[in-house]
Legacy VTK file of the C-alpha trace (Angstrom):
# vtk DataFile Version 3.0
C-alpha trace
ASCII
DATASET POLYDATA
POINTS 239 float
98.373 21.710 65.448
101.315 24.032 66.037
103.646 24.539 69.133
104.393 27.959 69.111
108.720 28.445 69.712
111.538 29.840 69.256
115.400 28.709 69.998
115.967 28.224 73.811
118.766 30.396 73.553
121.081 31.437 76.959
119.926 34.842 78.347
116.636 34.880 76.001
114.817 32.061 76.752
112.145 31.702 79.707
113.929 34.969 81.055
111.337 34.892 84.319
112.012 31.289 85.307
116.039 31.809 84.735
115.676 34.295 88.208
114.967 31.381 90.100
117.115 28.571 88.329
119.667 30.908 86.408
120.118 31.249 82.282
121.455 27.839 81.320
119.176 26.244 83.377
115.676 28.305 82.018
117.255 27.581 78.588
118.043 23.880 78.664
114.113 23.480 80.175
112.832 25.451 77.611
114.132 23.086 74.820
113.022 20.099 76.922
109.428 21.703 76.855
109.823 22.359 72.988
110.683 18.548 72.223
107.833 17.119 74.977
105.363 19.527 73.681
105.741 18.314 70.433
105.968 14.762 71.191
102.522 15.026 72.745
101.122 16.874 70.302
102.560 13.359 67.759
101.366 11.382 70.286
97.553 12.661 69.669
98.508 12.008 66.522
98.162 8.467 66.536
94.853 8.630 68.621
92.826 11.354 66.078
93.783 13.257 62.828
96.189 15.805 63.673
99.641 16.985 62.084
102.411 18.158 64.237
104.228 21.527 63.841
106.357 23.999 65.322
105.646 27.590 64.442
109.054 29.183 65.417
110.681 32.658 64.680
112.716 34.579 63.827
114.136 32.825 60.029
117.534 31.139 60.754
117.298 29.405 63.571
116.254 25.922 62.376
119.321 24.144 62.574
118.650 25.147 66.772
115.382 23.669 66.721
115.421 20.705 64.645
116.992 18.634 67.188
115.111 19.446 70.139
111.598 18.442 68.218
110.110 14.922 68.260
110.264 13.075 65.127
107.291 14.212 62.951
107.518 17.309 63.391
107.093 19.734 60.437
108.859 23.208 61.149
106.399 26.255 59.987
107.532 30.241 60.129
105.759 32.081 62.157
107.118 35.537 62.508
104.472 37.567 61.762
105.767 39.515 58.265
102.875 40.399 56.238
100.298 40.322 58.765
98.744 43.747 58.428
95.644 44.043 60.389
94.320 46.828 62.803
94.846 45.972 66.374
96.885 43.136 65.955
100.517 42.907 66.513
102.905 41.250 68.512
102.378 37.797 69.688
98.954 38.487 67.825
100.479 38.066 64.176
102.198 34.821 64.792
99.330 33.385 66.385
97.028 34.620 63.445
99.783 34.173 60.545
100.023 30.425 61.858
96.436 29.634 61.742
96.264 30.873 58.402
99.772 29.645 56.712
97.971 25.996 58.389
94.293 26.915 56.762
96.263 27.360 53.522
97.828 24.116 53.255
94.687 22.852 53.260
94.019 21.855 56.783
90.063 21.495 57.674
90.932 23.113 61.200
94.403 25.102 62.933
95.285 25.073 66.544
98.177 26.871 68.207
99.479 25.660 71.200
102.410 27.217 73.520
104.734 25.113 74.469
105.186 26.049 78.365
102.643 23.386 79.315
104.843 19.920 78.957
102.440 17.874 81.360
99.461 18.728 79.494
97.124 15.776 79.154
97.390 14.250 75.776
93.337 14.017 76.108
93.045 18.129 75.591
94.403 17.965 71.959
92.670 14.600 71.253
89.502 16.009 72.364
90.531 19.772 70.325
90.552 17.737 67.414
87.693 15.796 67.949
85.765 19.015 68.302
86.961 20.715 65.798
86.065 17.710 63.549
82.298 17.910 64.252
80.370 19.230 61.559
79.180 23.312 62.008
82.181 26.406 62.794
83.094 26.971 66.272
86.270 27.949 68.232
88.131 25.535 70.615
89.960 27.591 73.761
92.314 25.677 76.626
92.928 28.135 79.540
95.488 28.269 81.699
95.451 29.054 85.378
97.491 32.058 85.250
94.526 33.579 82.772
96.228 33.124 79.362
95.193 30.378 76.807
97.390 26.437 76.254
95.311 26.119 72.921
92.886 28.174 70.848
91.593 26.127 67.374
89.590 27.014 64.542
87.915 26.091 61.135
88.393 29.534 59.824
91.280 32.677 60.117
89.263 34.653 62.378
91.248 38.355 62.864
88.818 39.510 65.613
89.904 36.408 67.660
93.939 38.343 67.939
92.782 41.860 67.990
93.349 44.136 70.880
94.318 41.106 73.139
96.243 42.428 76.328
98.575 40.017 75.939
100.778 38.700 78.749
97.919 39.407 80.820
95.394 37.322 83.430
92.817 38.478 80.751
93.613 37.434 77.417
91.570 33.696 77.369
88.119 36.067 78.599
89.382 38.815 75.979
89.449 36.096 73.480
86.184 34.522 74.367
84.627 37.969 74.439
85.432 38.705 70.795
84.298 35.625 69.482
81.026 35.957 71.797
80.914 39.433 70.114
81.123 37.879 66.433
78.610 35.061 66.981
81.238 32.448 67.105
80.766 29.268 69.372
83.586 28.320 71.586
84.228 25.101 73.144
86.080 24.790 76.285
88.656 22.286 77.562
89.650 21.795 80.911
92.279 24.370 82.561
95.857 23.580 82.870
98.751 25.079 83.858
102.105 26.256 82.262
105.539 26.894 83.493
106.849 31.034 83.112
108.445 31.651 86.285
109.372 30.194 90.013
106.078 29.144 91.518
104.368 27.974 88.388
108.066 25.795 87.983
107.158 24.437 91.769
103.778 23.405 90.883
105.300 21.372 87.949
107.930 19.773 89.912
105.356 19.187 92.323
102.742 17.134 90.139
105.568 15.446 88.899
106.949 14.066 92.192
103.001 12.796 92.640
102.681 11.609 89.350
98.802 11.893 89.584
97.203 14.148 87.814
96.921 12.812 84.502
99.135 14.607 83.019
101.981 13.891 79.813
104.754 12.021 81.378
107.464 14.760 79.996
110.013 12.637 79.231
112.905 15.169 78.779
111.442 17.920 80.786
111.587 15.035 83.649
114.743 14.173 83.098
116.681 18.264 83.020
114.440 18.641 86.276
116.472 15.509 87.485
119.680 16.726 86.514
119.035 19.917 88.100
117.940 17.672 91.249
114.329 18.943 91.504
112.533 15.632 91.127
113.484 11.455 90.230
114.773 10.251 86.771
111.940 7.083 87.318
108.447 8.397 87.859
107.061 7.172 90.946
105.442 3.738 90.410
107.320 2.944 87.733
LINES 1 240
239 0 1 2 3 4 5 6 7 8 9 10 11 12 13 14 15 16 17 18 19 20 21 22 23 24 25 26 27 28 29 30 31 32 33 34 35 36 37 38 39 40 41 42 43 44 45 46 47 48 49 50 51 52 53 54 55 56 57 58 59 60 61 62 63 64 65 66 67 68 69 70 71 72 73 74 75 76 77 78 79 80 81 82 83 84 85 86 87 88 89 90 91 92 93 94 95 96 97 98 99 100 101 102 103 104 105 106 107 108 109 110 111 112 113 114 115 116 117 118 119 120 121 122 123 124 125 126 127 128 129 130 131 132 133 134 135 136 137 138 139 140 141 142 143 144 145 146 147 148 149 150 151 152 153 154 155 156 157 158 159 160 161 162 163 164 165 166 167 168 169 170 171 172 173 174 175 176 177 178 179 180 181 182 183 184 185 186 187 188 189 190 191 192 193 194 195 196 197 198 199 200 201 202 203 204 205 206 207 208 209 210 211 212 213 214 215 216 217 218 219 220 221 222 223 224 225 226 227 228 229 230 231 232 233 234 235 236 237 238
């Protein structure tokens, strides 16, 4: 399972949210998202058989990213040289070059997951795994509420599942489901979630957080910039 991310760089990271909270603070959530994303994604780890990456871009930028990951976390190129297929590009060719660079290391199944979603229930990639596990091929697809996709998983490197996606869109997780409806491929669905690309969507996380009742990941370090930026407590409530 692979976080998809780059280096929360000033000025070029979460470039929507920093209108509302300005460019150090968009970048300094955006590397707390990168290390609680993948600290959930090691967390499922202990509850079902799943290895934790990041699949970052462009090459260079490790020595940025190493420290902002959980422990266990294997790093994993993802910037989309030598993917040569009609109709996909962009955003498509890391998503499809990590599925198969994961497929090739011998991996029975590959997920990608973004890493804008920091709350997301630890349950979703248990349960990805456990379906993806189950004997016969299928796809496994995690919407978001904005339209796009949390997770998509797979036994195989299926092109058709990347091609002609309008990314960035409110369409691309029914695009996606489309194509693999159009190729005969089963897809599971997990329940929707929500992820964090500008100021309302950064509301309704500071929200949930402040109720602390939706089941979410706790977010450890994405709980603890909001603090310092004095959106919500250090100390979830009940704790």
């Amino acid at each position: 399972m692979a976080v998809m991310g780059k280096a929360p760089r000033r000025g070029r990271a979460k470039t929507r949210l920093a209108r509302t909270v300005g460019a150090d603070a968009a970048a300094a959530l955006a590397a707390a998202f990168l290390h609680d994303s993948t600290a959930n994604v090691c967390l499922a780890g202990r509850r079902a058989p799943i290895a934790s990456f990041l699949a970052y871009a462009p090459a260079g930028t490790e020595s940025l990213l190493v420290p902002l990951l959980a422990p266990g976390t294997s790093l994993l190129l993802a910037d989309g040289e030598g993917v040569e297929s009609p109709g996909i590009d962009g955003l498509g060719k890391s998503l499809l070059q990590t599925i198969e660079s994961l497929l090739d290391r011998g991996y029975a199944a590959a997920c990608v997951l973004n890493a804008d979603g920091p709350t997301l229930p630890t349950q979703y990639l248990v349960r990805a795994a456990q379906l993806l596990a189950q004997p016969g091929d299928r796809a496994v697809l995690g919407a978001t509420q904005d339209g796009g996709y949390y997770l998509l998983g797979m036994k195989r490197p299926y092109a058709e599942l990347f091609r002609d996606i309008p990314w960035s869109t409110a369409s691309v997780a029914a695009t996606t489901r489309a194509r693999a409806d159009a190729i005969g491929l089963e897809t599971c669905l997990l329940p929707e979630w929500f992820d964090i690309d500008d100021g309302p969507s950064l509301d309704y996380l500071v929200a949930s957080l402040r109720g602390n009742d939706d089941g979410g990941f706790a977010a450890p370090a994405t709980r603890a910039e909001l603090a310092r930026l004095g959106l919500v407590s250090a100390v979830p409530c009940g704790a």
